[in-house]
C-alpha positions in Angstrom: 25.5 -4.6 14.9 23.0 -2.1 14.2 19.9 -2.1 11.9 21.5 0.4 9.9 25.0 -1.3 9.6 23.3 -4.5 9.0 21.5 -3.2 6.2 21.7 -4.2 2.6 19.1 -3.3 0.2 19.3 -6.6 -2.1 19.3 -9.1 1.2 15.8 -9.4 2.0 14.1 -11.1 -1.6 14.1 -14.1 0.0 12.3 -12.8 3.4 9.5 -11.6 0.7 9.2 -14.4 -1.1 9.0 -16.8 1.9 6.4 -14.8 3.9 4.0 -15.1 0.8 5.0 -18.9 -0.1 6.4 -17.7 -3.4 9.3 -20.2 -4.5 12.6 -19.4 -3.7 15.2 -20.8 -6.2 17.8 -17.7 -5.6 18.2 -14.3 -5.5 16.6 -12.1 -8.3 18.7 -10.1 -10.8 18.0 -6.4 -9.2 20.2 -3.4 -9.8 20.0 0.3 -8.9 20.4 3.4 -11.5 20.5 7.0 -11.5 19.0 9.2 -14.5 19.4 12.5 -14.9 16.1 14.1 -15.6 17.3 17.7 -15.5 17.8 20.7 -13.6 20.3 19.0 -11.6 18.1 16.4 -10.5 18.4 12.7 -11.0 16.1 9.8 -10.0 17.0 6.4 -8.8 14.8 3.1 -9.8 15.2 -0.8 -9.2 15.9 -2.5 -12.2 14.8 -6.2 -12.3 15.9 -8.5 -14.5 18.2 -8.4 -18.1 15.5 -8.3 -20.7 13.8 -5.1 -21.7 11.4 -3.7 -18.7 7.5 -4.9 -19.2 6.3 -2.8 -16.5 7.5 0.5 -14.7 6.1 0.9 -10.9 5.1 4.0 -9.0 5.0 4.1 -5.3 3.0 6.1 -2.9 3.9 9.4 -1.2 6.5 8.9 1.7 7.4 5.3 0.2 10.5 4.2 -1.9 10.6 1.4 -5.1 11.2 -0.9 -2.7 7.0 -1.1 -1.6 7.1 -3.2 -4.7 9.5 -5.9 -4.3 6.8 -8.7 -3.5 4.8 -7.7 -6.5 8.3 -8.0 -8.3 9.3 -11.6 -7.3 5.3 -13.0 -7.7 5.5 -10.8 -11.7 8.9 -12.3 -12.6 9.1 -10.2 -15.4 11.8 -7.3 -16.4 10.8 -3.9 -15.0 11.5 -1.2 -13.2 11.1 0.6 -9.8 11.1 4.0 -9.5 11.8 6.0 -6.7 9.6 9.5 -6.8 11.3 13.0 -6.7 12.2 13.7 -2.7 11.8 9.5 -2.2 13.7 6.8 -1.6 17.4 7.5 -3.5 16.1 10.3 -5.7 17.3 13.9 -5.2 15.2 15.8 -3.1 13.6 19.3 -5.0 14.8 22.5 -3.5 11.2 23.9 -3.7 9.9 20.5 -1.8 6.8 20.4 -4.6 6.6 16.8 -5.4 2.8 17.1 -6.8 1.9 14.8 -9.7 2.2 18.0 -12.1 5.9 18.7 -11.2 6.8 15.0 -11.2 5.2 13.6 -14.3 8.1 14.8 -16.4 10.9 13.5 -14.6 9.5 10.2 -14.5 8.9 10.4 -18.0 12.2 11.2 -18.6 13.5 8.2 -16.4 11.2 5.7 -18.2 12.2 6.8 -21.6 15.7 6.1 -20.3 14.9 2.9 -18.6 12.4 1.1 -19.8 11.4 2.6 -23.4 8.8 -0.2 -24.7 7.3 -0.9 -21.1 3.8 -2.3 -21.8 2.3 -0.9 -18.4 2.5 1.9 -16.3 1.5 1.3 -12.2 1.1 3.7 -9.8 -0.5 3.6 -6.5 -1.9 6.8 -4.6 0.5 9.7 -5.4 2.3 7.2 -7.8 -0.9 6.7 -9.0 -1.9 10.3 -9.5 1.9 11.1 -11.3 0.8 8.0 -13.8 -2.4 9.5 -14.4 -0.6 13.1 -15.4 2.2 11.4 -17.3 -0.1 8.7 -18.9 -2.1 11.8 -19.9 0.7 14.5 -21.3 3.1 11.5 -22.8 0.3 8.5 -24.2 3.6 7.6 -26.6 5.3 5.8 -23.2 1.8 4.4 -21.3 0.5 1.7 -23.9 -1.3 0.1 -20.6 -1.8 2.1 -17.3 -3.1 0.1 -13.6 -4.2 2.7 -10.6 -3.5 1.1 -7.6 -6.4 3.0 -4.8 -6.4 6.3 -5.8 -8.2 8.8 -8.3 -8.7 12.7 -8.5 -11.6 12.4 -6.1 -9.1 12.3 -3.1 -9.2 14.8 -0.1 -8.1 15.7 3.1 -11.1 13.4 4.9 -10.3 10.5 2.4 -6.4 11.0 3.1 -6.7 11.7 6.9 -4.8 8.2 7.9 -2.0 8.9 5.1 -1.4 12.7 6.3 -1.6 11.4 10.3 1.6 9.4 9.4 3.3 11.6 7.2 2.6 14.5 9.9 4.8 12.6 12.6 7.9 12.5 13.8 10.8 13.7 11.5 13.4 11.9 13.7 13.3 8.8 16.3 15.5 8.0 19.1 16.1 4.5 18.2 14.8 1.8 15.1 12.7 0.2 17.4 10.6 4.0 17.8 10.4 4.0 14.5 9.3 0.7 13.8 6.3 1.0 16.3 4.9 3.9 15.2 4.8 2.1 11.1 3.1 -1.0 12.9 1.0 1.6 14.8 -0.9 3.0 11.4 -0.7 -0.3 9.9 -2.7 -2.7 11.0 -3.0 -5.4 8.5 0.5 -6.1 7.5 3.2 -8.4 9.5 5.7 -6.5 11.5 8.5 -8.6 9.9 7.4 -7.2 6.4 6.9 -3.5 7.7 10.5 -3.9 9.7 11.7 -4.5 5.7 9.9 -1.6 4.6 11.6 0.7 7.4 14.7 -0.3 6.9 14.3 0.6 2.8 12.8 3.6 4.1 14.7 5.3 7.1 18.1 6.0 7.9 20.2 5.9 10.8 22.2 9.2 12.1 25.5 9.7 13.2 24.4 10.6 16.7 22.2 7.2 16.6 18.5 8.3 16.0 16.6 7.8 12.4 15.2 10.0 10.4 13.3 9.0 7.2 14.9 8.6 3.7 11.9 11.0 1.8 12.0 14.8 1.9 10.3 15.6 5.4 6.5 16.9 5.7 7.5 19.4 8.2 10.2 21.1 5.8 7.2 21.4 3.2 5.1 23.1 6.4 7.5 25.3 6.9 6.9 26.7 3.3 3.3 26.8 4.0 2.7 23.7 2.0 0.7 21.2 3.2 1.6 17.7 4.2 -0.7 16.0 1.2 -1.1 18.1 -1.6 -4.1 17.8 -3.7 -4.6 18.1 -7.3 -7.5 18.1 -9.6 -6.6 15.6 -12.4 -10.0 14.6 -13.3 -9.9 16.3 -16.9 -6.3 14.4 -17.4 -8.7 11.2 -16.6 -10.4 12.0 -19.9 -7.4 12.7 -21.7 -6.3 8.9 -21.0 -6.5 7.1 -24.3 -4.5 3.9 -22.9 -6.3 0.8 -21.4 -7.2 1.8 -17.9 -7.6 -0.5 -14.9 -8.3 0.7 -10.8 -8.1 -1.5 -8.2 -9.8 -0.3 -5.3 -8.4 -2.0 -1.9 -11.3 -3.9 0.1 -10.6 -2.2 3.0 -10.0 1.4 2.2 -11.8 4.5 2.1 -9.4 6.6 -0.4 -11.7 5.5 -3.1 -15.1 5.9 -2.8 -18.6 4.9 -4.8 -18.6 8.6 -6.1 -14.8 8.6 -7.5 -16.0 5.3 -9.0 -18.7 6.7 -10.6 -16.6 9.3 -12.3 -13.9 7.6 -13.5 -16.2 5.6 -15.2 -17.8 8.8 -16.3 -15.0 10.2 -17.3 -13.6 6.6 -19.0 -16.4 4.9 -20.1 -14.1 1.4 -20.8 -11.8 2.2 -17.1 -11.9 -1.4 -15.4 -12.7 -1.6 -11.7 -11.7 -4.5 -9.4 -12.0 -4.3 -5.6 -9.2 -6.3 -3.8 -10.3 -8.2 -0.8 -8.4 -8.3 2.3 -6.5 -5.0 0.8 -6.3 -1.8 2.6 -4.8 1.5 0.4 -1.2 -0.2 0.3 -2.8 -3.3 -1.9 0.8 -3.9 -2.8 1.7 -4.6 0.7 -1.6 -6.5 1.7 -2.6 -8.7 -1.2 0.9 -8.5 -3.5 0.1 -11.9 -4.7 -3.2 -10.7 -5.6 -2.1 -7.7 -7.2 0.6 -9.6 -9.3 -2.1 -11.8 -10.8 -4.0 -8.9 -11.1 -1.4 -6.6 -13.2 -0.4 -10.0 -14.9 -4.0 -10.7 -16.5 -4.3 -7.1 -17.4 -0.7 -6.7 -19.1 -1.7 -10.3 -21.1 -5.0 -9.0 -21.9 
């Protein structure tokens, strides 16, 4: 049996769990839904849990809801996944412009659709830079809003191990191709938990080879639109009036001394915390960490 017919996107909780010694008394409640946010789009999220969402995640360009699925078993509360425009289950655009300025109201629309009273908005690198746009133009939905290694200061040299990957290979000859090149630009984390995050992330082809499940970097060259684009969101920074926490992974260089410095500038009371042992996907290093983490600040 292939990877691909083998696959079921509600199977692996318990692999999670057990490769961060969470408990394991059964599998979560976890569904998938669909809003339509307009224009003919629609985007898909994870819903965990029955109660009404606490917390609505954003993942990071070229990833899917499913980056967050440790965080989500070590939380144990209600909330809700999002997959980005062009990501995961969403529709792809036809103009391929998934910056933080086109996004921010379809995810809007999504969370006023899913998850109404969340308490906290996450979002990590271009999640993170959509929650800082939507945080900004709709306050009424972001009472509490977490940045997970990002801020406006981001560029090209910053970025440069992000846009490598995301420059590759549209299409792979065979799962294990395209499971070596994810353990090739990440170092830190397991190969069992990065084989979970391909198989939530790629698809297999009719003709045998994979292809990943977001809207393809070279489609948006071919448009003449970079791999990565960059937005200035510094002056939305200011406009945050919600509680603001960054955390800043230990072992990245997305976030630098400077981009602290204004943020803090910008948001006099924006919290800081540095996670050890964390490289820019914190959620996939430390997601025990980062639950306590996003815990404590929602409780606060």
């Amino acid at each position: 049996m292939s990877a691909a017919a083998a696959y079921d996107e509600f199977s692996m909780f318990e692999d999670n769990a057990t490769e961060v010694g969470l408990p394991w008394s059964g599998p979560p409640n976890v569904r998938r839904e669909s809003v339509d946010v307009g224009g003919g789009q629609h985007l898909s999220a994870l819903v965990w849990g029955d109660g009404p969402p606490e917390i609505v995640l954003l993942h990071g360009g070229g990833q899917n809801a499913h980056t967050w699925d440790t965080v989500a078993l070590a939380l144990a509360k209600p909330l809700v996944a999002i997959d980005l425009p062009g990501h995961g289950h969403s529709d792809w655009r036809d103009d391929h412009d998934y910056s933080p300025l086109t996004s921010a109201p379809a995810v809007a629309t999504a969370m006023r659709a899913l998850a109404p009273g969340a308490q906290l908005l996450v979002g990590m690198s271009l999640g993170g830079m959509t929650a800082m746009r939507v945080a900004a133009e709709f306050p009424e939905l972001v009472p509490k809003l977490a940045i997970v290694d990002v801020t406006p200061g981001v560029d090209e040299t910053k970025a440069e191990p992000i846009i490598a990957f995301l420059s590759g290979p549209e299409r792979f000859e065979s799962f294990d191709e395209i499971l070596d090149r994810t353990v090739q630009f990440n170092p830190t984390r397991t190969v069992s938990s990065l084989r979970r995050g391909v198989l939530h992330n790629a698809k297999e082809l009719d003709d045998g080879s994979w292809t990943w499940r977001y809207d393809p970097v070279r489609a948006w060259k071919e448009i003449e639109r970079p791999a990565v684009a960059f937005v200035d969101l510094w002056d939305d920074v200011g406009r945050i009036k919600a509680p603001m926490l960054l955390l800043r992974g230990g072992l990245s260089g997305v976030v630098s001394d400077d981009d602290i410095a204004e943020v803090k500038r910008r948001k006099p009371d924006a919290e800081v915390v540095t996670v050890e042992g964390a490289g820019h996907s914190i959620q996939g290093d430390q997601p025990v960490e980062l639950a306590r983490l996003l815990d404590a600040f929602l409780s606060a």
